[in-house]
PDB file of N, CA, C and O in Angstrom:
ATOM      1  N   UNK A   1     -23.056  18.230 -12.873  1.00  0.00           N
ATOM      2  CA  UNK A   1     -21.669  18.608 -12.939  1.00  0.00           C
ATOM      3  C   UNK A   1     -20.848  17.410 -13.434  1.00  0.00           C
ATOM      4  O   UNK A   1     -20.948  16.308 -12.893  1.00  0.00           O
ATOM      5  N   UNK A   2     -20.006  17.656 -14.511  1.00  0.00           N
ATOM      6  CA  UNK A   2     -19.223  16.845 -14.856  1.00  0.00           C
ATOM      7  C   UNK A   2     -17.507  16.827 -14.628  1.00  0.00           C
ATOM      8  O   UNK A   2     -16.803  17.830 -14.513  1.00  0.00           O
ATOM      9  N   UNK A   3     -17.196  15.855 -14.608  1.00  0.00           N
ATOM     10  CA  UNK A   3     -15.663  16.455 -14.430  1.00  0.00           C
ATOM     11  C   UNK A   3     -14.721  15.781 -15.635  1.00  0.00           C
ATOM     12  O   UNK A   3     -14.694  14.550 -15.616  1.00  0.00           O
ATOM     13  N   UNK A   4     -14.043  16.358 -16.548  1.00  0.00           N
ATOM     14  CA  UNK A   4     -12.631  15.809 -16.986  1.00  0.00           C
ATOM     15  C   UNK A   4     -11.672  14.787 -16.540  1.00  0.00           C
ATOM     16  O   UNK A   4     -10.783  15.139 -15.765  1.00  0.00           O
ATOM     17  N   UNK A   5     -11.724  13.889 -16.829  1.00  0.00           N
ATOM     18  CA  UNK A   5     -10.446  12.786 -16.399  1.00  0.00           C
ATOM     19  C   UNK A   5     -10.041  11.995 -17.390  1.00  0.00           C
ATOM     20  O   UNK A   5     -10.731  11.980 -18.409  1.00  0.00           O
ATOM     21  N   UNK A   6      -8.765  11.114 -17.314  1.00  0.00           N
ATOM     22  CA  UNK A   6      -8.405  10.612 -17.804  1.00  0.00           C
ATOM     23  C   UNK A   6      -7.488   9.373 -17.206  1.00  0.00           C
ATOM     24  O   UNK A   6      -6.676   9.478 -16.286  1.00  0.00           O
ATOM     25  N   UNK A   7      -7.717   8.521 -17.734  1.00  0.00           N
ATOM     26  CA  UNK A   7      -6.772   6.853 -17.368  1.00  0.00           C
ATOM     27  C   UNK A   7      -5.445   6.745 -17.951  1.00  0.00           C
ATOM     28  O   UNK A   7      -5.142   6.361 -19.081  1.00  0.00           O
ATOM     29  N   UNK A   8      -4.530   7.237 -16.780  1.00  0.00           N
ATOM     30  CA  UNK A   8      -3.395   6.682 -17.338  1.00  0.00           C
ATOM     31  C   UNK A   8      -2.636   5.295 -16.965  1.00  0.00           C
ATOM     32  O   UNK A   8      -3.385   4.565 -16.317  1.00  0.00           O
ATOM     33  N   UNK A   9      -1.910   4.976 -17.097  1.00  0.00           N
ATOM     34  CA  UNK A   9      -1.495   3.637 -17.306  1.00  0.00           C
ATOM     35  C   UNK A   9       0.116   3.464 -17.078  1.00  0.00           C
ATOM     36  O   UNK A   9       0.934   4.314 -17.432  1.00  0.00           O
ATOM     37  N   UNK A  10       0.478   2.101 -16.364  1.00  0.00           N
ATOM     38  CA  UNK A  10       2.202   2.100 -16.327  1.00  0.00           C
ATOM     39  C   UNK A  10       2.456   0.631 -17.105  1.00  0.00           C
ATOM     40  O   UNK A  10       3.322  -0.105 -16.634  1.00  0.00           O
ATOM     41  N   UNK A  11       1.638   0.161 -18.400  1.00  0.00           N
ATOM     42  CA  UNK A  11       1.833  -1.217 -18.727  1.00  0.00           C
ATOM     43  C   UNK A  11       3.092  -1.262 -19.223  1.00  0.00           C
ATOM     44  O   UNK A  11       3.888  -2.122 -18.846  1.00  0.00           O
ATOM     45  N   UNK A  12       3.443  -0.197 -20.256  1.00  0.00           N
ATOM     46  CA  UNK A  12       4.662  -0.361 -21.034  1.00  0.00           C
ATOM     47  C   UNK A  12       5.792  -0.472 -19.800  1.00  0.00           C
ATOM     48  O   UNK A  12       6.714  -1.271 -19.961  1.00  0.00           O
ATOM     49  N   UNK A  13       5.736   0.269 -18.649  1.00  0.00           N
ATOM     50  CA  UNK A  13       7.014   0.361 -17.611  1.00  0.00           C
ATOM     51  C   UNK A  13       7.093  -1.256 -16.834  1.00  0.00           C
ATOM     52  O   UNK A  13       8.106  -1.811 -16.408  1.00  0.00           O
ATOM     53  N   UNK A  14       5.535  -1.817 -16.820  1.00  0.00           N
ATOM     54  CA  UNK A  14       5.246  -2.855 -16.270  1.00  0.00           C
ATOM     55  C   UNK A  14       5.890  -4.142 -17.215  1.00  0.00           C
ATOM     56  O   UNK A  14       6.708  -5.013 -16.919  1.00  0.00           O
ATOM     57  N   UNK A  15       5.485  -3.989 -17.906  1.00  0.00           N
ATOM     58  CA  UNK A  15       6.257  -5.005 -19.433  1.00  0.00           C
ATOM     59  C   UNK A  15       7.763  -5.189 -19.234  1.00  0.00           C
ATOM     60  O   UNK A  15       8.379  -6.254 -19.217  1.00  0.00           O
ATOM     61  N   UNK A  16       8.381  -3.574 -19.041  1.00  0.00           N
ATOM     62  CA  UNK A  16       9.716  -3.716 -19.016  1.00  0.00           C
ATOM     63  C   UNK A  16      10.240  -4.404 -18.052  1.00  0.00           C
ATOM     64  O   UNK A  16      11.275  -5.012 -18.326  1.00  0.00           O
ATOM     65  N   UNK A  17       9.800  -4.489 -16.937  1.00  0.00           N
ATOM     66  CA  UNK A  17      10.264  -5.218 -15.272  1.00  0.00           C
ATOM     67  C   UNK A  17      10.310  -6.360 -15.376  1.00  0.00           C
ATOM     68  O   UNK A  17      11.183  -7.089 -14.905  1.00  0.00           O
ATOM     69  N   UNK A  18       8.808  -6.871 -16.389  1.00  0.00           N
ATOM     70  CA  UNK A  18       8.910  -8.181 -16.772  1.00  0.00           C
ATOM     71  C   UNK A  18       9.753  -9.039 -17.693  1.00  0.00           C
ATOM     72  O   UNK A  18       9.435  -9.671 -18.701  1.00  0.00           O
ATOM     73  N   UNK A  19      10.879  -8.894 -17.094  1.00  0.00           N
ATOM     74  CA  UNK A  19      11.644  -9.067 -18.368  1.00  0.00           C
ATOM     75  C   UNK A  19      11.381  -8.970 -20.121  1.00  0.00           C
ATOM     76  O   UNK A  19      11.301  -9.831 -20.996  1.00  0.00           O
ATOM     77  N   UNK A  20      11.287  -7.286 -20.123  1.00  0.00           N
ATOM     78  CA  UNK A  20      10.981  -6.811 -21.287  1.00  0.00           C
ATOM     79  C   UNK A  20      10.014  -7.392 -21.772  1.00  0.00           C
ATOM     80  O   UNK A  20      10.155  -7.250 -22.987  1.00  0.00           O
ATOM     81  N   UNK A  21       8.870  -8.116 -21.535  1.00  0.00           N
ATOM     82  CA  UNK A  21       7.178  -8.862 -21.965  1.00  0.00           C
ATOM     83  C   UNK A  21       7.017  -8.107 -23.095  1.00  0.00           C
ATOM     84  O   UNK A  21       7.197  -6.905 -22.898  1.00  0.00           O
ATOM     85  N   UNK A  22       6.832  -8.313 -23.833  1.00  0.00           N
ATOM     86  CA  UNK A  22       6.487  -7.583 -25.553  1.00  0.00           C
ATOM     87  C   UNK A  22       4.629  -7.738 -25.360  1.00  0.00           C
ATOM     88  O   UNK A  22       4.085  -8.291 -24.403  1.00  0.00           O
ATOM     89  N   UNK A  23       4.194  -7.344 -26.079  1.00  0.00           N
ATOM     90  CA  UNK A  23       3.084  -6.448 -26.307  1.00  0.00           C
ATOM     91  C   UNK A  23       2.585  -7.626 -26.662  1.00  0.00           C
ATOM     92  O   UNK A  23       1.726  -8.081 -25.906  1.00  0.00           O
ATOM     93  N   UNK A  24       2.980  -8.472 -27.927  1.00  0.00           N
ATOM     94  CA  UNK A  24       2.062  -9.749 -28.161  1.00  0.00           C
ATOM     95  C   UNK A  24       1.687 -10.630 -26.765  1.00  0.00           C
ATOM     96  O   UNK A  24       0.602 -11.085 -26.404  1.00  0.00           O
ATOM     97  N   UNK A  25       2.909 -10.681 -26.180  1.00  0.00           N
ATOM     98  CA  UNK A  25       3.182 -11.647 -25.306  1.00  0.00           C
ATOM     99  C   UNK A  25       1.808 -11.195 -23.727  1.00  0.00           C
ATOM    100  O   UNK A  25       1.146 -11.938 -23.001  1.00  0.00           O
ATOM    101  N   UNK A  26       1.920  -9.758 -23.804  1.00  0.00           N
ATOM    102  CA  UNK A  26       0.688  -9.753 -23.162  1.00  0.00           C
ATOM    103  C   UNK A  26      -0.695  -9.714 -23.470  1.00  0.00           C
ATOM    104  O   UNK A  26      -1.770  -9.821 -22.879  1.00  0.00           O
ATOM    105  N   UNK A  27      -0.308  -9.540 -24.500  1.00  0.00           N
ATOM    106  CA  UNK A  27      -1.581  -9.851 -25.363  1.00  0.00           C
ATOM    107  C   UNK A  27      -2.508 -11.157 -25.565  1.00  0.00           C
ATOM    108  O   UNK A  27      -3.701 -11.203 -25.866  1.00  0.00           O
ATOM    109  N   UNK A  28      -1.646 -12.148 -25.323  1.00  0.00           N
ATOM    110  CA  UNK A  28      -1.797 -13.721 -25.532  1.00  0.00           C
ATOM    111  C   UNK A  28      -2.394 -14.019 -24.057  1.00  0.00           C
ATOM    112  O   UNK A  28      -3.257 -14.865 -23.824  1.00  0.00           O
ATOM    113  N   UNK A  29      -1.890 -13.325 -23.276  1.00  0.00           N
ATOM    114  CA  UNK A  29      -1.608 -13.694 -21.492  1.00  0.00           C
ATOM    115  C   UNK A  29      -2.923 -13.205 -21.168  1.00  0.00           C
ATOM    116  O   UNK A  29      -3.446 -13.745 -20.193  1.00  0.00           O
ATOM    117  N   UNK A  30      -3.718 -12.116 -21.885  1.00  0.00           N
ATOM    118  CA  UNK A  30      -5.345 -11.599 -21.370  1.00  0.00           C
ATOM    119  C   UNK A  30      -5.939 -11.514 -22.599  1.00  0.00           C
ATOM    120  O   UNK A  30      -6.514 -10.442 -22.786  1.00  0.00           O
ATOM    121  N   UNK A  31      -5.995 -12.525 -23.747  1.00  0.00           N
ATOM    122  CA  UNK A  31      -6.618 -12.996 -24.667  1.00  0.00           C
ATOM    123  C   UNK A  31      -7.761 -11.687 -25.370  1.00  0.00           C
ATOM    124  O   UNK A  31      -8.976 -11.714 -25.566  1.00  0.00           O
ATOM    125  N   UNK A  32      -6.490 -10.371 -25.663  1.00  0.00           N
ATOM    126  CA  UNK A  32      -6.920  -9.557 -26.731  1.00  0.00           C
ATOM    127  C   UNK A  32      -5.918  -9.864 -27.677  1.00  0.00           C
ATOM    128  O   UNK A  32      -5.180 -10.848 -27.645  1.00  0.00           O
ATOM    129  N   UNK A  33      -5.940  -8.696 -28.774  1.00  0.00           N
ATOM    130  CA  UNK A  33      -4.726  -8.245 -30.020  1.00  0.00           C
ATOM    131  C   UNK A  33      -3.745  -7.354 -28.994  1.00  0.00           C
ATOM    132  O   UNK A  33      -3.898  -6.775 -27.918  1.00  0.00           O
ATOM    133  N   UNK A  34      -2.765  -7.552 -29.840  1.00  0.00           N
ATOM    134  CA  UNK A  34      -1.672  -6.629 -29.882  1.00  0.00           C
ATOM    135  C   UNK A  34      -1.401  -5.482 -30.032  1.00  0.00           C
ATOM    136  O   UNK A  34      -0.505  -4.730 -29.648  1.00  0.00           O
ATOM    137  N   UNK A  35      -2.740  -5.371 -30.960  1.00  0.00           N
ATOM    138  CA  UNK A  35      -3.053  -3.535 -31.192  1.00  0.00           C
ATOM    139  C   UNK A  35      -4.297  -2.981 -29.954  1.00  0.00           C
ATOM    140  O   UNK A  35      -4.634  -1.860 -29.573  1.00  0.00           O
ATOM    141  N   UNK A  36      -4.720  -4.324 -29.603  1.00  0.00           N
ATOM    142  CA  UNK A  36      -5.622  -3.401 -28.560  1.00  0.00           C
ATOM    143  C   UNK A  36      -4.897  -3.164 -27.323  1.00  0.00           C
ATOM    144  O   UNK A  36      -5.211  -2.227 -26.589  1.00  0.00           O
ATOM    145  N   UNK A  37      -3.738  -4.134 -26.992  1.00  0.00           N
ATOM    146  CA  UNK A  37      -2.753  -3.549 -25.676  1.00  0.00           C
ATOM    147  C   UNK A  37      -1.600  -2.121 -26.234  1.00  0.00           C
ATOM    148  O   UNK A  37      -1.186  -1.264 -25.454  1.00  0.00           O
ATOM    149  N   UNK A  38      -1.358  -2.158 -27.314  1.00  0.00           N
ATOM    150  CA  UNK A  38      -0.776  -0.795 -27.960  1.00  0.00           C
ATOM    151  C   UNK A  38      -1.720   0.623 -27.197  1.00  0.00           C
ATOM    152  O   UNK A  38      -1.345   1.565 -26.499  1.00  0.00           O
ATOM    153  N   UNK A  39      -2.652   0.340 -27.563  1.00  0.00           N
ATOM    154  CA  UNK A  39      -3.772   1.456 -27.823  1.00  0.00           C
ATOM    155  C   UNK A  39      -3.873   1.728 -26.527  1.00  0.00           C
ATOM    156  O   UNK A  39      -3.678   2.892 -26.176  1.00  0.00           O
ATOM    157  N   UNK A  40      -4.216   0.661 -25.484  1.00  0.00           N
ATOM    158  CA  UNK A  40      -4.258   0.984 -24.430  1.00  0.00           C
ATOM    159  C   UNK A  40      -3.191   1.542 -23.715  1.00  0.00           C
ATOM    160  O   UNK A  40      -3.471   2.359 -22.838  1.00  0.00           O
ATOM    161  N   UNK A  41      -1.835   1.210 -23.956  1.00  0.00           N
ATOM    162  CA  UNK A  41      -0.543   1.909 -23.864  1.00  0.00           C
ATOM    163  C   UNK A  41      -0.465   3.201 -24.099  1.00  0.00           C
ATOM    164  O   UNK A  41      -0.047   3.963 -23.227  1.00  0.00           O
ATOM    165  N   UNK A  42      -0.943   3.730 -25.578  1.00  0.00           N
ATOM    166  CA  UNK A  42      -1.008   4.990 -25.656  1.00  0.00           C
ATOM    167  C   UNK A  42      -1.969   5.938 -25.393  1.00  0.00           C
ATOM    168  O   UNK A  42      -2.084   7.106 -25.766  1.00  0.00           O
ATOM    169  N   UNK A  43      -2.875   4.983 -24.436  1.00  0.00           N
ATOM    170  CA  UNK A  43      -3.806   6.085 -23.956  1.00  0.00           C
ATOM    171  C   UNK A  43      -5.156   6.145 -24.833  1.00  0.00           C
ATOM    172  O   UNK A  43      -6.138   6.512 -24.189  1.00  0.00           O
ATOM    173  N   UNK A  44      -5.317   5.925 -25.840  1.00  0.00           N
ATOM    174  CA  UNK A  44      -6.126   5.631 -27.711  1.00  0.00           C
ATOM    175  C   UNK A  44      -7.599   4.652 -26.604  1.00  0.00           C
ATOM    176  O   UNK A  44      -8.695   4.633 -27.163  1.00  0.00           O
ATOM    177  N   UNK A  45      -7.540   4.136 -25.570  1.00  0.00           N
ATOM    178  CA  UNK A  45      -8.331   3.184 -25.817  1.00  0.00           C
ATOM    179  C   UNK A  45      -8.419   2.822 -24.059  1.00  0.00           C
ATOM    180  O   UNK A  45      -7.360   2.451 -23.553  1.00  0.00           O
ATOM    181  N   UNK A  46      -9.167   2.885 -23.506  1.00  0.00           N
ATOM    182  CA  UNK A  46      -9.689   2.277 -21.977  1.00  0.00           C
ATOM    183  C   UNK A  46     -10.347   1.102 -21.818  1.00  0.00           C
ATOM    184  O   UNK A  46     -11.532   0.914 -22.095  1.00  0.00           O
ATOM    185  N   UNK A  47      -9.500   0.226 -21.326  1.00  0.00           N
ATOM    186  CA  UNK A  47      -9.964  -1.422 -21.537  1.00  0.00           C
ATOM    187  C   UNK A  47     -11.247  -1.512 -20.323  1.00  0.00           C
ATOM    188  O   UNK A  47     -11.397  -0.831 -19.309  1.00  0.00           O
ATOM    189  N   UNK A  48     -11.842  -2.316 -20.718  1.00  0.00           N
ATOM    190  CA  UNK A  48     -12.826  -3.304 -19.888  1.00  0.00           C
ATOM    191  C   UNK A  48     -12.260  -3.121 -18.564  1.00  0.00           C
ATOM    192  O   UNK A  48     -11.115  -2.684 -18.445  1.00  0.00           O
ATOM    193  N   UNK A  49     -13.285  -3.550 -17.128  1.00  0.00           N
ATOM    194  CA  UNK A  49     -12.936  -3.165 -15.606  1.00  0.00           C
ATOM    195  C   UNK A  49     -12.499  -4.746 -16.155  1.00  0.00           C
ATOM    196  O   UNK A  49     -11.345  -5.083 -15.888  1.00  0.00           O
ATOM    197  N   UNK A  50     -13.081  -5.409 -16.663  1.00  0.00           N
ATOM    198  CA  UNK A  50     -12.606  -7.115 -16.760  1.00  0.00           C
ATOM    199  C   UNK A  50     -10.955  -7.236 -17.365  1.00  0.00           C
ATOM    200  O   UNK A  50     -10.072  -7.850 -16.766  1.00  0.00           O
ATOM    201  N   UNK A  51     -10.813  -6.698 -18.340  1.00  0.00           N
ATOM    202  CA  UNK A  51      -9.427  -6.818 -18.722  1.00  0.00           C
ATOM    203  C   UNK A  51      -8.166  -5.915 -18.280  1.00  0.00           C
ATOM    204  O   UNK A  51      -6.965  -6.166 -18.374  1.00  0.00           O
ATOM    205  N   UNK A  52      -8.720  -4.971 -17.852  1.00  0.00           N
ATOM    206  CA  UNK A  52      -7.801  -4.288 -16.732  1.00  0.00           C
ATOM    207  C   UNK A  52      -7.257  -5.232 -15.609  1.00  0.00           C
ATOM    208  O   UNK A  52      -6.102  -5.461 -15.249  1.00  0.00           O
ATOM    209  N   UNK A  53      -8.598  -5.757 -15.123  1.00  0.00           N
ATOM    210  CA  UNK A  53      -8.179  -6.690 -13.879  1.00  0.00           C
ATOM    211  C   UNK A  53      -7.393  -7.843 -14.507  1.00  0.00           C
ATOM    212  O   UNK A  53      -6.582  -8.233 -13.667  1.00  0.00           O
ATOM    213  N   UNK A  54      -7.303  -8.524 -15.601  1.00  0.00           N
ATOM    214  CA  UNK A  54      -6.496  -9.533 -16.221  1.00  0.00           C
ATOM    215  C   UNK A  54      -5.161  -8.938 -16.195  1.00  0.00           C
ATOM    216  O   UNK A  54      -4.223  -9.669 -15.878  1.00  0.00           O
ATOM    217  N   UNK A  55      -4.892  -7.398 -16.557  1.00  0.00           N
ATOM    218  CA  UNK A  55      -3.147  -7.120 -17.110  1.00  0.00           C
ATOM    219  C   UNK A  55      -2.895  -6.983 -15.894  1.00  0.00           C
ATOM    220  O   UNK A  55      -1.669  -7.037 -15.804  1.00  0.00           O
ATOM    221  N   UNK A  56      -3.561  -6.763 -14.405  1.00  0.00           N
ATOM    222  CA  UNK A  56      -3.069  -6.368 -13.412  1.00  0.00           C
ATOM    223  C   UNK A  56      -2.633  -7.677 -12.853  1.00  0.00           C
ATOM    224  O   UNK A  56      -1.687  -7.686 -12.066  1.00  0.00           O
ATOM    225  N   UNK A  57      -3.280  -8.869 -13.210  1.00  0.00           N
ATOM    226  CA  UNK A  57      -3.401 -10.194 -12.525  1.00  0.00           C
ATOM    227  C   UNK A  57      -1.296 -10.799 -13.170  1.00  0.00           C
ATOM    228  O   UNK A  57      -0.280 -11.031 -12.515  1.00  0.00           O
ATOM    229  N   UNK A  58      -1.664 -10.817 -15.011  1.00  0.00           N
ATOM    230  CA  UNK A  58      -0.408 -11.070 -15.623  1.00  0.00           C
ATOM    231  C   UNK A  58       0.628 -10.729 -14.838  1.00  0.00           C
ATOM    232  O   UNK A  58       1.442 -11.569 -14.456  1.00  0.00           O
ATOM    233  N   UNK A  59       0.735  -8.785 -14.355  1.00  0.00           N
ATOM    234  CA  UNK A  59       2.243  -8.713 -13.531  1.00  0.00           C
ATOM    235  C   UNK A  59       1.575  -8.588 -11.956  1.00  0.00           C
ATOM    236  O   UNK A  59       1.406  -7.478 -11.449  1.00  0.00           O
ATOM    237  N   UNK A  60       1.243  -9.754 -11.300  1.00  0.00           N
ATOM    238  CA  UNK A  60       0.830  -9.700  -9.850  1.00  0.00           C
ATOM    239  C   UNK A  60       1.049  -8.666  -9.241  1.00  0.00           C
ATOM    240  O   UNK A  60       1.747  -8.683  -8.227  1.00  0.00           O
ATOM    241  N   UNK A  61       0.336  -7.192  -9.867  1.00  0.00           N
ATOM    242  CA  UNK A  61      -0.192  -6.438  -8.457  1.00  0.00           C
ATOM    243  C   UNK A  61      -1.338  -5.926  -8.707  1.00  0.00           C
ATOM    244  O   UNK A  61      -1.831  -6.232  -9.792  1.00  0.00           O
ATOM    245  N   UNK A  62      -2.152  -4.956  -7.758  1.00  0.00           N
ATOM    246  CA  UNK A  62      -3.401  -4.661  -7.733  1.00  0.00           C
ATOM    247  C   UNK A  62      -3.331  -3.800  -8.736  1.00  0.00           C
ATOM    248  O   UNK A  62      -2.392  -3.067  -9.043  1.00  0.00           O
ATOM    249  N   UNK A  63      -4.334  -3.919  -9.217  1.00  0.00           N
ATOM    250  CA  UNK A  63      -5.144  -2.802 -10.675  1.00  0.00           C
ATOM    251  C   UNK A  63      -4.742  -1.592 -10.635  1.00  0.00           C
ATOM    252  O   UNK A  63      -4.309  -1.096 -11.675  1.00  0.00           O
ATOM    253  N   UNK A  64      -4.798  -0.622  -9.116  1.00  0.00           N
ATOM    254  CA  UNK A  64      -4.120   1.063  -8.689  1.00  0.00           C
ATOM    255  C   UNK A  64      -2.498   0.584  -9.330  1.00  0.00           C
ATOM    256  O   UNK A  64      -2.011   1.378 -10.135  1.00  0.00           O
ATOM    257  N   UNK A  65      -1.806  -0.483  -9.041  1.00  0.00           N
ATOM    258  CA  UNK A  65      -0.344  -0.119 -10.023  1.00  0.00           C
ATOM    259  C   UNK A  65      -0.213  -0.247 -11.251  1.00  0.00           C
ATOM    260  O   UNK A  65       0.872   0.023 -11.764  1.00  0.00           O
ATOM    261  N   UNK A  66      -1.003  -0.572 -11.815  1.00  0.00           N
ATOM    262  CA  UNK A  66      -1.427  -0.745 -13.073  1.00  0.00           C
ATOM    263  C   UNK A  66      -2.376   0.548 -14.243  1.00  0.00           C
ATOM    264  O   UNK A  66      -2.280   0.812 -15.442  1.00  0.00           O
ATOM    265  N   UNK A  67      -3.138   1.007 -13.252  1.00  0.00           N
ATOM    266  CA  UNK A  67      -3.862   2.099 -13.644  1.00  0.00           C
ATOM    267  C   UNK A  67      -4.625   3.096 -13.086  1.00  0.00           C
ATOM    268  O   UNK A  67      -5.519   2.681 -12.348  1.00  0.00           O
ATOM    269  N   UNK A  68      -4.503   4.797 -13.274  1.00  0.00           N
ATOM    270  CA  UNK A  68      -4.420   5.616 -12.795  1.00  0.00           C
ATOM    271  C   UNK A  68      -5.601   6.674 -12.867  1.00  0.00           C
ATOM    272  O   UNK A  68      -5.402   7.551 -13.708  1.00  0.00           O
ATOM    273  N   UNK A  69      -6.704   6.765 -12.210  1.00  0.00           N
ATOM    274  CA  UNK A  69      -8.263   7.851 -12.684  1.00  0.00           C
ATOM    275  C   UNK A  69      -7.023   9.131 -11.842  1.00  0.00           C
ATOM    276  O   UNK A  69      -6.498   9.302 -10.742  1.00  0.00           O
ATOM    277  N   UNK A  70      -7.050   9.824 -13.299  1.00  0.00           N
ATOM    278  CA  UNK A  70      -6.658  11.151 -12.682  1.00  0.00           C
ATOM    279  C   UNK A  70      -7.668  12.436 -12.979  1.00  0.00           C
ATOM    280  O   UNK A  70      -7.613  12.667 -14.187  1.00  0.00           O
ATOM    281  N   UNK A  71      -8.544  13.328 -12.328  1.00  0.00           N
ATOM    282  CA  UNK A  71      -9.390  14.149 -12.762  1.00  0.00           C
ATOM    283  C   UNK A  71      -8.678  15.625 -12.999  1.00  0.00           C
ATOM    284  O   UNK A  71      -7.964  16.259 -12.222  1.00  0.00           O
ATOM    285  N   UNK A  72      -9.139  15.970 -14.398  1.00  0.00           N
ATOM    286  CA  UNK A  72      -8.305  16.688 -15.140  1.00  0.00           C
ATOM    287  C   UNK A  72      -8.692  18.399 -14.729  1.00  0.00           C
ATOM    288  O   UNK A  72      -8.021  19.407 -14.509  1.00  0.00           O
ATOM    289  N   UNK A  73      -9.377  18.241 -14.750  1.00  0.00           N
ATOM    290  CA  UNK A  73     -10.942  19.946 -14.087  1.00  0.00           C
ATOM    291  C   UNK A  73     -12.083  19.284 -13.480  1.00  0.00           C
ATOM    292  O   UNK A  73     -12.623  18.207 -13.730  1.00  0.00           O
ATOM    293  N   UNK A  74     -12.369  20.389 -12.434  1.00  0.00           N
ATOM    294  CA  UNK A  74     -13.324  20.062 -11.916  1.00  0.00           C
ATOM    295  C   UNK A  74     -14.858  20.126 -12.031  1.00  0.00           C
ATOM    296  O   UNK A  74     -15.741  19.597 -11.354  1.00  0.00           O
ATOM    297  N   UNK A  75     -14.905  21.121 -13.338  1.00  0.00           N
ATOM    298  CA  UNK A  75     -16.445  21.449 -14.310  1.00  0.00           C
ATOM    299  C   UNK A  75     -15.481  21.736 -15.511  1.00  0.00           C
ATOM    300  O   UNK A  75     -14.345  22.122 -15.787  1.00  0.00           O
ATOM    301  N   UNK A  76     -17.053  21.158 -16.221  1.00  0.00           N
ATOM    302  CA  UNK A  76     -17.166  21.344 -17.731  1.00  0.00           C
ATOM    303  C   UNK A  76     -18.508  21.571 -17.758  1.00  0.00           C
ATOM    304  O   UNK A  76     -19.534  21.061 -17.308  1.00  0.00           O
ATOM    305  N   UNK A  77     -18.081  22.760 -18.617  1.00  0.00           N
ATOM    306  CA  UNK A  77     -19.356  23.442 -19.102  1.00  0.00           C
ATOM    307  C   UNK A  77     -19.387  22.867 -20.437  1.00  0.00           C
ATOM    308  O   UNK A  77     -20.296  23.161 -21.214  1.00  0.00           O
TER     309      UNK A  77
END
């Protein structure tokens, strides 16, 4: 049995708190691109358990405020 899910994410809302942190700027801070924190923003792309734990570290809180396993259905056929 498999189930549907998906990772959502609050970086862009997290960025903003940080006094508006731009995308490079976190980008530099957990030593990817700019397009790979985009991607991950829009959902396009599920980072590493390693670099997850880095963007969660950048705005000091645990990884759950940062990112979200939500299961979408409960079978797939």
């Amino acid at each position: 049995m498999h189930k549907k899910y998906e990772i959502n994410n609050k970086i862009k809302t997290l960025r903003f708190f940080a006094n508006e942190m731009s995308q490079q700027t976190l980008a530099e801070l957990t030593g990817v691109s700019r397009q790979t924190i985009n991607a991950i923003e829009l959902g396009k792309y599920t980072p590493s358990l390693d670099l997850a734990y880095k963007i969660a570290r950048v705005f000091e809180v645990p990884i759950d405020d940062v990112f979200e396993y939500v299961v979408l259905d409960e079978k797939i056929k």
